[in-house]
N, C-alpha and C positions, 0 to 999 in steps of 0.2 A: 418659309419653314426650312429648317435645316436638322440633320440627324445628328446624333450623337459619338455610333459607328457605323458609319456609311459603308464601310466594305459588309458589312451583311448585305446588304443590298445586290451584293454579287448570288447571292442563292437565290434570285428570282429566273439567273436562268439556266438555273435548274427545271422550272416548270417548263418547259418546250418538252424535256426530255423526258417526263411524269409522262406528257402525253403523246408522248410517241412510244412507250411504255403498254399503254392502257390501248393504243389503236393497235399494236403488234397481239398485245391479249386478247383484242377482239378477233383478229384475223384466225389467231389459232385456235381459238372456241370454232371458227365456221368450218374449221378443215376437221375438226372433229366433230361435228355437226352431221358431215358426211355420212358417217356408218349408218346411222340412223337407217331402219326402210322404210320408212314413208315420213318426208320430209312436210308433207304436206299437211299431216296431223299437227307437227312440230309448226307449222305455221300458225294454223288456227287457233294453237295454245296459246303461241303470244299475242295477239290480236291486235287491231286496227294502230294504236296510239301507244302501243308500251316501243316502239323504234326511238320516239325521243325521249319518254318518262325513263328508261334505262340510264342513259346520261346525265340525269340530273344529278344523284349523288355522287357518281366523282367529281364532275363541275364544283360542287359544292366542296367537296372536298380539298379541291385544287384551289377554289377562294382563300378556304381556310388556312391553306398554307401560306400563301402567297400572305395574307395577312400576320400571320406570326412570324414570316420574314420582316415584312414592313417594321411591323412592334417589334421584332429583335435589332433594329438598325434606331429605335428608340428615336422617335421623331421630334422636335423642339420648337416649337413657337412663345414669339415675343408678342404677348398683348398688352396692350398700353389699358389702363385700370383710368379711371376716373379717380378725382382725387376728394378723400375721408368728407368732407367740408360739401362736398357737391353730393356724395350719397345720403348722407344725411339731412340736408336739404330735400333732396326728392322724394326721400320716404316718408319724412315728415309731409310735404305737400298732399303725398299720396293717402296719409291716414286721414287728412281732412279733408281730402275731396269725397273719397268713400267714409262716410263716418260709419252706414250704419253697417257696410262690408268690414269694417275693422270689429266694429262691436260684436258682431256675430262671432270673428275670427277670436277672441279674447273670450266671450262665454263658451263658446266650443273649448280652448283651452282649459278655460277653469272645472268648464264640466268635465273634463279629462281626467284630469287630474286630481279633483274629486272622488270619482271612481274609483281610480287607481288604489288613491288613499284607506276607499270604504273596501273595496274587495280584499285588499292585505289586510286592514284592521280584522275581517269576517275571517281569513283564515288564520291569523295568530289566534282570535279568539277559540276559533272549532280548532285547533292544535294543543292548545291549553286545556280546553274540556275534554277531549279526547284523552291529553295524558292523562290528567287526575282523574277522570274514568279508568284505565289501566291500573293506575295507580291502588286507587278502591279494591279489587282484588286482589290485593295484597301477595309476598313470596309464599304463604304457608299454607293456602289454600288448594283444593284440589275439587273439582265441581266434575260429579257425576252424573250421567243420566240412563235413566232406564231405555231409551231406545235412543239409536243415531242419530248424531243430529246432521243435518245439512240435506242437501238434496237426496230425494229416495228414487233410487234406480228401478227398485223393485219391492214388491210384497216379499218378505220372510217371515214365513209362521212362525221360526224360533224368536226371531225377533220379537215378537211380539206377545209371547208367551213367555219371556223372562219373569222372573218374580222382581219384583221394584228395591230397590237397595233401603236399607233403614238404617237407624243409628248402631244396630249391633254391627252389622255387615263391617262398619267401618272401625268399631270398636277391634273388632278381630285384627280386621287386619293393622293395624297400631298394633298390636298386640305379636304378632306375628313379625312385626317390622318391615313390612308391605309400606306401607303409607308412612 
């Protein structure tokens, strides 16, 4: 294996110095730790097993870099491929040794793809119904109703005591140039 640009490879030592970083931050949390008056409470907080679970995220953390150093120095390998003639041979070998594993894999696909077919066919068609439903109510209509419609939050006596709209109702307002 060989890199790309190997000097990135020089930012790996860098991490020594992350963690000599992160043990000076620890030292000076404990000196401030100090004031505290009763250290012993402060003990029992953190309890038995968090001494090493604290370290785990920057550990990880310091993987993480250390690997995006690696991938920034863009790593390069040479694999040798089998050649066209011999992969198609082997696959071929491989669909007749498993015939009824290939079969299965071929109706799974068709079944797929079936699907796919009926479930787009089912939404162009409710897309096309849907319009020409919209459609149907045409620009020049206006549809009234005597009480709200949509979810009822509450009882309104006025509500409910409207008088119902009729043909004059609308006739007026046409008349008026309302509507």
């Amino acid at each position: 294996m060989s890199f790309l640009w190997p000097e990135a490879l020089w930012g790996l030592a860098l991490l020594p110095l992350l963690v000599l970083v992160y043990v000076w931050l620890l030292r000076r949390k404990r000196k401030s730790a100090v004031r505290y008056a009763n250290l012993g409470m402060i003990k029992e907080a953190m309890g038995v097993g968090s001494k090493f679970r604290r370290h785990v995220p920057p550990a990880i953390f310091l993987l993480a870099i250390a690997a995006m150093i690696v991938g920034m120095a863009r790593p390069v390998a040479t694999v040798t491929l089998p050649t066209q003639k011999q992969t198609i041979v082997m696959a071929l070998d491989n669909v007749r040794a498993h015939k009824f594993r290939s079969f299965l894999t071929t109706l799974g696909v068709v079944i797929g793809v079936l699907v796919v077919i009926l479930i787009s066919s089912i939404l162009t068609g409710l897309r096309t119904n849907l319009i020409r439903y919209i459609e149907d109510y045409g620009t020049n209509n206006i549809y009234a109703f005597h009480l709200s419609t949509g979810p009822r939050t509450g009882e309104d006596r006025a509500e409910r005591l409207r008088k119902p709209f009729v043909v004059e109702d609308a006739e007026a307002g046409n008349a008026a140039g309302i509507v």
